[in-house]
PyMOL commands that place a pseudoatom at each C-alpha (Angstrom):
pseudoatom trace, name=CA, resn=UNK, resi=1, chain=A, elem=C, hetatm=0, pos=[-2.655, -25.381, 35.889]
pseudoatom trace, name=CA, resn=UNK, resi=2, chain=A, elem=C, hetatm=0, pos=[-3.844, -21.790, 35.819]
pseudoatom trace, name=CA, resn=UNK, resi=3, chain=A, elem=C, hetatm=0, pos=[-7.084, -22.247, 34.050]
pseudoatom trace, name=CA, resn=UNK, resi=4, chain=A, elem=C, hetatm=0, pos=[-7.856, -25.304, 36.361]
pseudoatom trace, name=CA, resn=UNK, resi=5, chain=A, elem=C, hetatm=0, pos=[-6.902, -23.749, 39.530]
pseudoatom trace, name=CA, resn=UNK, resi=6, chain=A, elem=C, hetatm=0, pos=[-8.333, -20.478, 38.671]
pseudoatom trace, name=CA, resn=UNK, resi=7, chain=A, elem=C, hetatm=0, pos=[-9.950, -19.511, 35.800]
pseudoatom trace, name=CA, resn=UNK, resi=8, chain=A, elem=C, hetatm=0, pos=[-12.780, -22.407, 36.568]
pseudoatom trace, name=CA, resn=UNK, resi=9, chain=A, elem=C, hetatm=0, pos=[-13.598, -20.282, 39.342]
pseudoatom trace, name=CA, resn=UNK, resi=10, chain=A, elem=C, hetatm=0, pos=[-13.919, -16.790, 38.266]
pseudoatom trace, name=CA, resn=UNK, resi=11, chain=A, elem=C, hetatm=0, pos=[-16.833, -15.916, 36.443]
pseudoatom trace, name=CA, resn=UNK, resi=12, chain=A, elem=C, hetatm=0, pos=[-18.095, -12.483, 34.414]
pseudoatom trace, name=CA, resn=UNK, resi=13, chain=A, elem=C, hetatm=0, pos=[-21.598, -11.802, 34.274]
pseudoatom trace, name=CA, resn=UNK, resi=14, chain=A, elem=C, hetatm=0, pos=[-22.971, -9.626, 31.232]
pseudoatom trace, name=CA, resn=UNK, resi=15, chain=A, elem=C, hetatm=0, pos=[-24.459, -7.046, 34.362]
pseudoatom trace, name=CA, resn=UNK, resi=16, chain=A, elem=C, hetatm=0, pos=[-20.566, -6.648, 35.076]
pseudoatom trace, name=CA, resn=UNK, resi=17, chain=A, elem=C, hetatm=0, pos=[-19.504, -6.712, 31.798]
pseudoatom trace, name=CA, resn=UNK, resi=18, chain=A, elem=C, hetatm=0, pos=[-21.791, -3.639, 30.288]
pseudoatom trace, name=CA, resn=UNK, resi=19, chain=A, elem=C, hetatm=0, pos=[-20.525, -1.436, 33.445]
pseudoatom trace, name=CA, resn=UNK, resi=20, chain=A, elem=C, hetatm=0, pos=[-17.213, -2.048, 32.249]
pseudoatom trace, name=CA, resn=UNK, resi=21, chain=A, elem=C, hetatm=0, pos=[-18.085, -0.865, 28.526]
pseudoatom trace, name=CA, resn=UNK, resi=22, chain=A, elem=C, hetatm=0, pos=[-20.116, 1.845, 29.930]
pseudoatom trace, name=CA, resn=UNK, resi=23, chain=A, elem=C, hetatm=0, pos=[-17.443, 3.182, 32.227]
pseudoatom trace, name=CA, resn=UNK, resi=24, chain=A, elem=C, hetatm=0, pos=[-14.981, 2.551, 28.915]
pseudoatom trace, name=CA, resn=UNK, resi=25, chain=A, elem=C, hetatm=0, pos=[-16.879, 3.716, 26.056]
pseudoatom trace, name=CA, resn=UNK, resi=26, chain=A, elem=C, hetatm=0, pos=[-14.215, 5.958, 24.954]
pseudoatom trace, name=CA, resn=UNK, resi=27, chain=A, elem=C, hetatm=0, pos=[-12.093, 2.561, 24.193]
pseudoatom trace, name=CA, resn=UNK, resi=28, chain=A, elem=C, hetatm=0, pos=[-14.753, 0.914, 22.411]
pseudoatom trace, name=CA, resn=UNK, resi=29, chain=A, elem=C, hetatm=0, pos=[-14.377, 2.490, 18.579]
pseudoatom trace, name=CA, resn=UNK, resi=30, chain=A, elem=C, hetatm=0, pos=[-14.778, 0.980, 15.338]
pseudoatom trace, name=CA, resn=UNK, resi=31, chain=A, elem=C, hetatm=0, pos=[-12.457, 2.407, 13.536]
pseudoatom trace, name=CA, resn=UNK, resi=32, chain=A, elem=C, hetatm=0, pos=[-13.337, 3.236, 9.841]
pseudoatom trace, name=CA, resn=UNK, resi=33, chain=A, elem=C, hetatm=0, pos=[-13.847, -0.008, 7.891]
pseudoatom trace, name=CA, resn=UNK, resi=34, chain=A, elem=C, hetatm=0, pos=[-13.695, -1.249, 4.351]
pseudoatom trace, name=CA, resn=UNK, resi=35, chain=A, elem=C, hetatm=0, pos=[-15.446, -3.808, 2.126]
pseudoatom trace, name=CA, resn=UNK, resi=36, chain=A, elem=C, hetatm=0, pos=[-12.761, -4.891, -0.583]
pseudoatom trace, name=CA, resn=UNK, resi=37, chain=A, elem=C, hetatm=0, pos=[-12.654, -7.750, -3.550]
pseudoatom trace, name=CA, resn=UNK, resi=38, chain=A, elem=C, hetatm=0, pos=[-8.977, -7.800, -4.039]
pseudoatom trace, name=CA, resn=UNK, resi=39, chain=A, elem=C, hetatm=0, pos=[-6.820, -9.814, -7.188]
pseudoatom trace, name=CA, resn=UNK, resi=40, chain=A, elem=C, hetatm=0, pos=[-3.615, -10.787, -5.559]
pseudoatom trace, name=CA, resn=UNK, resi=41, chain=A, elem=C, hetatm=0, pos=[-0.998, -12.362, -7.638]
pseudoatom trace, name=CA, resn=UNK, resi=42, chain=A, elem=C, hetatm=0, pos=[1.177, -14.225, -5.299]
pseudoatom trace, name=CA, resn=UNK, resi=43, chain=A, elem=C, hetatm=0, pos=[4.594, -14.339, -5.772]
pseudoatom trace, name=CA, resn=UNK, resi=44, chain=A, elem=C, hetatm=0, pos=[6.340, -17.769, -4.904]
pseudoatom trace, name=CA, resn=UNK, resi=45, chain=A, elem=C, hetatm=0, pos=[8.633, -18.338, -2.453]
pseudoatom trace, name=CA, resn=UNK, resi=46, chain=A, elem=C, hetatm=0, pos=[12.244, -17.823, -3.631]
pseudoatom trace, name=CA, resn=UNK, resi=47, chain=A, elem=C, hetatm=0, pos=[11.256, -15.947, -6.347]
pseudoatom trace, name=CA, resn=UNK, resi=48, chain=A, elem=C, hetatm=0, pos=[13.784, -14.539, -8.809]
pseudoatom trace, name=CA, resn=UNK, resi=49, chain=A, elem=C, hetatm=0, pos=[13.916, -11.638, -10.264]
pseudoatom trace, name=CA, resn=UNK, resi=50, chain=A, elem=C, hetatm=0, pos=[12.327, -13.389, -13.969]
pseudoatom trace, name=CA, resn=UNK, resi=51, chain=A, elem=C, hetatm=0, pos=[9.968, -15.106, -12.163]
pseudoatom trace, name=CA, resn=UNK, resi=52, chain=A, elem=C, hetatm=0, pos=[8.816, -11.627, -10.123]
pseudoatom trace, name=CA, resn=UNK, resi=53, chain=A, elem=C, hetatm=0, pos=[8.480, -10.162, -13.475]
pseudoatom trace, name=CA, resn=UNK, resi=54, chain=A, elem=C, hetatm=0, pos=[6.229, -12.817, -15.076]
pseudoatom trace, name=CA, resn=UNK, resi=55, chain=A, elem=C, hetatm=0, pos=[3.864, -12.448, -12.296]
pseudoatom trace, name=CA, resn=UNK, resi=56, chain=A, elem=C, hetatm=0, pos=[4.786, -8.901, -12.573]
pseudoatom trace, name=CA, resn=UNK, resi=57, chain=A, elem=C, hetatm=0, pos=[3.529, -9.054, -15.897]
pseudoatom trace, name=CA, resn=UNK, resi=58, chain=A, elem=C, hetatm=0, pos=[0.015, -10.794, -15.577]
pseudoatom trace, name=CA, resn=UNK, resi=59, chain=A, elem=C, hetatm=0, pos=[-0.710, -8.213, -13.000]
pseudoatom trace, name=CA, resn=UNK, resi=60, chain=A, elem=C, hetatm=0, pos=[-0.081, -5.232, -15.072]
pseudoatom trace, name=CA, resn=UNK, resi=61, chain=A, elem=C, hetatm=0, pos=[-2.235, -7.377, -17.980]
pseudoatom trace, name=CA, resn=UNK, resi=62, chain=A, elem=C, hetatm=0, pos=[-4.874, -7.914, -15.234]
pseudoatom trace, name=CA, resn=UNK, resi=63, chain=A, elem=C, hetatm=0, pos=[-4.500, -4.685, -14.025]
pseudoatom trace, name=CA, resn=UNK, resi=64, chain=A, elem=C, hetatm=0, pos=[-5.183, -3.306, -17.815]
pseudoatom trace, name=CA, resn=UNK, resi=65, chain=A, elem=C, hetatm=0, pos=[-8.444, -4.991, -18.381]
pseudoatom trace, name=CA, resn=UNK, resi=66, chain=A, elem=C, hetatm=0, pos=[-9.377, -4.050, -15.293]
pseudoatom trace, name=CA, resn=UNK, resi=67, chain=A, elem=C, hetatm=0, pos=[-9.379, -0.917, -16.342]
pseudoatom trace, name=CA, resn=UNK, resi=68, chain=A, elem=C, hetatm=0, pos=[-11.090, -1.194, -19.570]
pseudoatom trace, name=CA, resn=UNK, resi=69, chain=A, elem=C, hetatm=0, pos=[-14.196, -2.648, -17.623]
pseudoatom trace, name=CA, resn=UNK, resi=70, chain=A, elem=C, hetatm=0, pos=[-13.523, -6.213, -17.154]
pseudoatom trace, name=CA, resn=UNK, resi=71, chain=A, elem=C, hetatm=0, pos=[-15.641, -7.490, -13.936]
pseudoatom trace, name=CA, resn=UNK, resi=72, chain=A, elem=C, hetatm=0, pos=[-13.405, -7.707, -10.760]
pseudoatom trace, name=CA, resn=UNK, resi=73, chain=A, elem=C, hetatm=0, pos=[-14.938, -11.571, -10.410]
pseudoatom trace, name=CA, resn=UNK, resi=74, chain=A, elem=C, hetatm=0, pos=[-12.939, -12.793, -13.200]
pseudoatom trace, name=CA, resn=UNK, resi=75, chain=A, elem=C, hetatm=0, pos=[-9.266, -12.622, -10.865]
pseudoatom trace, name=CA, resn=UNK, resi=76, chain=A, elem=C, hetatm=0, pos=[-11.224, -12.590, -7.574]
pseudoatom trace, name=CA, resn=UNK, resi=77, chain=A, elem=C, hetatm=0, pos=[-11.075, -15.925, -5.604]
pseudoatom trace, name=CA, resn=UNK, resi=78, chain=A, elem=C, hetatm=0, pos=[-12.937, -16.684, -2.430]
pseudoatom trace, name=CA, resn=UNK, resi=79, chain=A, elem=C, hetatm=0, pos=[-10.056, -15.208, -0.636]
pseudoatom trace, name=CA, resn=UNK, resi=80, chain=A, elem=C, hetatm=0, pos=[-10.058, -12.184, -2.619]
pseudoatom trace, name=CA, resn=UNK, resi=81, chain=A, elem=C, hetatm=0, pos=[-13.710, -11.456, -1.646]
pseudoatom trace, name=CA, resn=UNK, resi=82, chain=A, elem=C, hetatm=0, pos=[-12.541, -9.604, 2.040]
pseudoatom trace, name=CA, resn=UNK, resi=83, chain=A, elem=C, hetatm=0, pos=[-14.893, -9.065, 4.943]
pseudoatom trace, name=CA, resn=UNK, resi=84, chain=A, elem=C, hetatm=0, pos=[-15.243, -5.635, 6.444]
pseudoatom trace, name=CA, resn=UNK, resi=85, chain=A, elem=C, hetatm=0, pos=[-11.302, -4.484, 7.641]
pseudoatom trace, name=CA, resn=UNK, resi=86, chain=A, elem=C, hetatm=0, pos=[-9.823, -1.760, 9.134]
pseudoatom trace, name=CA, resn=UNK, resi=87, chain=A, elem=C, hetatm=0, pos=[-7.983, 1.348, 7.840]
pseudoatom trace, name=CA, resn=UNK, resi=88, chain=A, elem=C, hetatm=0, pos=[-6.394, 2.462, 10.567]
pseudoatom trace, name=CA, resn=UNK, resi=89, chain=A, elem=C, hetatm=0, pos=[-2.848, 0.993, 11.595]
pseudoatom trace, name=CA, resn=UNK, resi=90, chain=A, elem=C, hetatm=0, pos=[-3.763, 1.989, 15.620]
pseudoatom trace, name=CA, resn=UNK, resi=91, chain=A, elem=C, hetatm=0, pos=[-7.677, 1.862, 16.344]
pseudoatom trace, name=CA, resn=UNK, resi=92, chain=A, elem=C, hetatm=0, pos=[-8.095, -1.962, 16.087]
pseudoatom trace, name=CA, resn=UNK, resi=93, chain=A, elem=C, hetatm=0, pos=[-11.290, -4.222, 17.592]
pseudoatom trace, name=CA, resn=UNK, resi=94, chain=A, elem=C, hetatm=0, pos=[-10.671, -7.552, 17.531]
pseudoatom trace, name=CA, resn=UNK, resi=95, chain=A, elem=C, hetatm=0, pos=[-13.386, -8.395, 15.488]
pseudoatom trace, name=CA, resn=UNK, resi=96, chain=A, elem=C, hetatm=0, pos=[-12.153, -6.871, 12.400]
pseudoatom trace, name=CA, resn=UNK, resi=97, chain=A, elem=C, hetatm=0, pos=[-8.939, -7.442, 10.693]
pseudoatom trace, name=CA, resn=UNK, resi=98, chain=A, elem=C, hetatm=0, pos=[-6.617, -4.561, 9.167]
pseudoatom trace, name=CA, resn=UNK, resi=99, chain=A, elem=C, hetatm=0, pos=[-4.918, -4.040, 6.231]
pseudoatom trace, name=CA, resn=UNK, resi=100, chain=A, elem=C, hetatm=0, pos=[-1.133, -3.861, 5.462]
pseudoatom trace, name=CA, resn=UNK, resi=101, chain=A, elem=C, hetatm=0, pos=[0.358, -0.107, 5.445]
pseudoatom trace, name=CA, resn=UNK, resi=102, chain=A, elem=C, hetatm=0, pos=[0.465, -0.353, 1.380]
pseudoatom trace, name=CA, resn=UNK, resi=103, chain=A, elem=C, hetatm=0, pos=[-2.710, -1.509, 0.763]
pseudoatom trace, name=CA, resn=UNK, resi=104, chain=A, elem=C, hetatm=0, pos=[-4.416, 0.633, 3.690]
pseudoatom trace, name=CA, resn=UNK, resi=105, chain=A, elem=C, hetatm=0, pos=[-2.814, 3.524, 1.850]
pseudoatom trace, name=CA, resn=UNK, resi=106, chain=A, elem=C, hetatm=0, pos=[-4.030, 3.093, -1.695]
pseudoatom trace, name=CA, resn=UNK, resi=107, chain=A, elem=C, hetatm=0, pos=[-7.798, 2.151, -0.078]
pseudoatom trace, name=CA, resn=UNK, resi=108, chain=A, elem=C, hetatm=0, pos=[-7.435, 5.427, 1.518]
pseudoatom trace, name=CA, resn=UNK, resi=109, chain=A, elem=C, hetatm=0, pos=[-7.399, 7.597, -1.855]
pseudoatom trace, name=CA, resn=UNK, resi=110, chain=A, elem=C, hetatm=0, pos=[-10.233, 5.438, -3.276]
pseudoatom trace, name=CA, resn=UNK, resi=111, chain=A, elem=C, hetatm=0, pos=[-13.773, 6.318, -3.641]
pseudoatom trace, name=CA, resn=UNK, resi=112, chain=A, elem=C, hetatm=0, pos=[-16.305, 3.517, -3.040]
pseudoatom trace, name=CA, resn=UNK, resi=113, chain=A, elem=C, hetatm=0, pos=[-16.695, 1.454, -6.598]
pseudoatom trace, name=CA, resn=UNK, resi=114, chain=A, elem=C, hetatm=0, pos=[-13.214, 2.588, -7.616]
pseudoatom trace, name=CA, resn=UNK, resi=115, chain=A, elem=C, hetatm=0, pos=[-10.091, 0.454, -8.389]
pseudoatom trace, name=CA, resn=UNK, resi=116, chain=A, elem=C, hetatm=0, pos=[-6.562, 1.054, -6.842]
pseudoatom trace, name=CA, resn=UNK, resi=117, chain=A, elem=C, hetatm=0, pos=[-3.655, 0.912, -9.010]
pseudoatom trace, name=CA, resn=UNK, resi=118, chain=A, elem=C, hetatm=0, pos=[-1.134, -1.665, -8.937]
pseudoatom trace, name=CA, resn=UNK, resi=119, chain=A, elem=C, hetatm=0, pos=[0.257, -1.964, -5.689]
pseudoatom trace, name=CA, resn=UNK, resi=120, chain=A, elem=C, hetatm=0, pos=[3.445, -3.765, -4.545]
pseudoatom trace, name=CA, resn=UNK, resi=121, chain=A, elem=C, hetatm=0, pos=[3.818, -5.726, -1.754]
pseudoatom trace, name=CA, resn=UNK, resi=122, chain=A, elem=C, hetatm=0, pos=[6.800, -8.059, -0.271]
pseudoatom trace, name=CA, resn=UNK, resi=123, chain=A, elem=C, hetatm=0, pos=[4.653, -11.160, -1.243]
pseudoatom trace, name=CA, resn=UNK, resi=124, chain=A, elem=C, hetatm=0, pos=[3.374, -10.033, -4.409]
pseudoatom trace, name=CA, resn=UNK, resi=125, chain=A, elem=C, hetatm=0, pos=[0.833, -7.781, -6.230]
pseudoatom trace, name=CA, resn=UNK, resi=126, chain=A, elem=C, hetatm=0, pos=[-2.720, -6.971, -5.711]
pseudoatom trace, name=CA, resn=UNK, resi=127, chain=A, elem=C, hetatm=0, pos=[-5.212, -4.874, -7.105]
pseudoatom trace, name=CA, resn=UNK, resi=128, chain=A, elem=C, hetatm=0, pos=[-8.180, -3.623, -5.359]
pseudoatom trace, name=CA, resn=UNK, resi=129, chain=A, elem=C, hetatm=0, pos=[-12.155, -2.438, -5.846]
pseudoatom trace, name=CA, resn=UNK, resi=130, chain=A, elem=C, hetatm=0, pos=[-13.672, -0.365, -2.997]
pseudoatom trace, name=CA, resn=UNK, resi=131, chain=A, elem=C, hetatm=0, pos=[-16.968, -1.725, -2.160]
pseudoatom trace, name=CA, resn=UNK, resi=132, chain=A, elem=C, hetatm=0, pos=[-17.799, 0.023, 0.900]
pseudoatom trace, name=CA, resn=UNK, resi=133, chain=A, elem=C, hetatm=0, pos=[-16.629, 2.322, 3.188]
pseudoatom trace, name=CA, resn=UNK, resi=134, chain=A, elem=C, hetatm=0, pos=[-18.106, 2.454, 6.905]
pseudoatom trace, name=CA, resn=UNK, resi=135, chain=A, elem=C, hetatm=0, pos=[-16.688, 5.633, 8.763]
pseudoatom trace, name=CA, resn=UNK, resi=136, chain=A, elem=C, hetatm=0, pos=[-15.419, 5.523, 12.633]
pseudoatom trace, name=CA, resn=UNK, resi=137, chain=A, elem=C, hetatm=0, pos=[-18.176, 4.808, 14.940]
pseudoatom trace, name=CA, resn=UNK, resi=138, chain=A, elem=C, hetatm=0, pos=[-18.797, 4.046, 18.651]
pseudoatom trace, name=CA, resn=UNK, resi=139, chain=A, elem=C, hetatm=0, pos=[-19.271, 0.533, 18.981]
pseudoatom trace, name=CA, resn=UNK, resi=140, chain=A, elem=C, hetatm=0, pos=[-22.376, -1.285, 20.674]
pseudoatom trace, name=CA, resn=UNK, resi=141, chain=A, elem=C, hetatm=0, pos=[-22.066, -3.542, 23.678]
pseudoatom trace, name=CA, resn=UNK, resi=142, chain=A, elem=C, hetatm=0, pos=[-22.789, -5.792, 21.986]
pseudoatom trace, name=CA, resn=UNK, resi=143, chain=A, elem=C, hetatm=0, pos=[-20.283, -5.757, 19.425]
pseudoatom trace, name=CA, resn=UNK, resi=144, chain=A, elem=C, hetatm=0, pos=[-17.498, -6.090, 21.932]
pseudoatom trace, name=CA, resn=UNK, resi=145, chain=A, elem=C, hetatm=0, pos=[-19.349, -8.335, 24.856]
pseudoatom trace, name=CA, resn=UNK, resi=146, chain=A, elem=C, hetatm=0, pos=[-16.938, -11.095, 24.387]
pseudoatom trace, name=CA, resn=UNK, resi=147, chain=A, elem=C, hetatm=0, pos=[-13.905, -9.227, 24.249]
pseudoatom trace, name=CA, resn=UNK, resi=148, chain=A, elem=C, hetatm=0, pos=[-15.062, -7.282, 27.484]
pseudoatom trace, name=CA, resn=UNK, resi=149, chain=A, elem=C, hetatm=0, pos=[-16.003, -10.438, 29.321]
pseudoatom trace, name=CA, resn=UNK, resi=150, chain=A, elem=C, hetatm=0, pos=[-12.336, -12.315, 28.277]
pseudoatom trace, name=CA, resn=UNK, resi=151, chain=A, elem=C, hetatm=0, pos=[-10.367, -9.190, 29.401]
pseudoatom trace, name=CA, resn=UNK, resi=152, chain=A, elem=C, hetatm=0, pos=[-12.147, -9.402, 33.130]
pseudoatom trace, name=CA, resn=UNK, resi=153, chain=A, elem=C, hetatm=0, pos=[-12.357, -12.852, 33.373]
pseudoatom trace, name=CA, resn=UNK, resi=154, chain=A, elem=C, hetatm=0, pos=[-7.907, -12.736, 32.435]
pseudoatom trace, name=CA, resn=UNK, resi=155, chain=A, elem=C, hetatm=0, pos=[-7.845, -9.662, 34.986]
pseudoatom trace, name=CA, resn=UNK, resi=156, chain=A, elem=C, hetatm=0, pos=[-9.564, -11.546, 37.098]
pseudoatom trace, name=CA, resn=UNK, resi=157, chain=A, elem=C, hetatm=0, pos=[-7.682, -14.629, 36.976]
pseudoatom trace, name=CA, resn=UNK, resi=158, chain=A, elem=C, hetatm=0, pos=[-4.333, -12.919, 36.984]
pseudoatom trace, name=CA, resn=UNK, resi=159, chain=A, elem=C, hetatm=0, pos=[-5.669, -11.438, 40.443]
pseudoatom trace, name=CA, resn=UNK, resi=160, chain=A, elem=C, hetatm=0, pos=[-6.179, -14.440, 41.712]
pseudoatom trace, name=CA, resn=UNK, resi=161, chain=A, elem=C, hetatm=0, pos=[-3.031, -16.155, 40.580]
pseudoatom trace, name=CA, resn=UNK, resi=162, chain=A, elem=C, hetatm=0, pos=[-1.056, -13.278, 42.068]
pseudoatom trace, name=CA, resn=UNK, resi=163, chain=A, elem=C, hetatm=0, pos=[-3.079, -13.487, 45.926]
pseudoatom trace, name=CA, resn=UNK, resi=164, chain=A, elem=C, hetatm=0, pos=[-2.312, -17.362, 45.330]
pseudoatom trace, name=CA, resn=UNK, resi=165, chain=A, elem=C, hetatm=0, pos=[1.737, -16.541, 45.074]
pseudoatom trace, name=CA, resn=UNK, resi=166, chain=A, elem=C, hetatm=0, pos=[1.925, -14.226, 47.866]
pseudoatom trace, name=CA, resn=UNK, resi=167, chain=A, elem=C, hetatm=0, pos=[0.166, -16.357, 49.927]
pseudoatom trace, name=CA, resn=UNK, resi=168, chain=A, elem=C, hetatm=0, pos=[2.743, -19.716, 48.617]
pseudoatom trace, name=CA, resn=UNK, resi=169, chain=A, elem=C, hetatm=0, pos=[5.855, -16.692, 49.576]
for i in range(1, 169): cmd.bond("trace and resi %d" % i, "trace and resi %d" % (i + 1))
show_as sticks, trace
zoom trace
């Protein structure tokens, strides 16, 4: 009922949109970024403690070879081959994702073309190559247009709803 009642009405215009970023800047920062392939062994669901150790096991085998020179692309699937995420825990844009506090942490200590050491998680293990590394940066309109124009257009809209209330009270 909102969005037809409301949200069909309210519009954002780019004009409005880059006064917003430029009266925001400070709010728009891309926090440091990495470029990861990443071998996750998955633990499955119930696992006990024999299976943990078998998978355990092939990661510390994987993890070995690795090592020795071995190319990453042998254990790295299609979902092992990240896109550009964030380090940071707190500096987020929506357009990148972020890694979880125990991975973060071992990319952190790595040097770009370097391999992390085993690392535990609570759904398994994974071991990971530092591609890239992108340091903090201001972000371009641009780069955060859309999520500019969907936070006015929700202000907006949450405006309107709440004239609409008072006005039903």
């Amino acid at each position: 009922m909102i969005d037809r009642k409301f949200r069909l009405f309210v519009e954002v215009t780019d004009i409005e949109a880059s006064e917003y970023f430029e009266q925001h800047r400070e709010n728009f920062v891309i926090p440091e970024t990495v470029l990861l392939f990443e071998a996750f062994f998955p633990l499955p669901p119930d696992a006990d403690e024999e299976s943990k150790a078998a998978v355990e096991k092939e990661a510390k085998e994987a993890f070995r070879e690795l090592k020795t020179g071995v190319s990453f692309s042998e254990y790295v699937s299609e979902e092992g081959m990240t896109d550009y995420v964030s380090v940071d825990q707190q500096k987020i844009v929506s357009s990148y994702g972020r890694l979880i506090p125990v991975v973060a942490a071992a990319v952190a200590k790595l040097k770009v073309g370097e391999i992390s050491d085993l690392i535990e998680t609570p759904v398994g293990y994974s071991i990971v190559k530092l591609r890239d590394r992108r340091s903090e940066r201001q972000a371009f309109f641009s780069d955060v247009k859309d999520e500019i124009k969907e936070l006015l257009l929700q202000e907006r809209t949450d405006a309107e709803l709440s004239d609409w209330l008072k006005e039903q009270r």
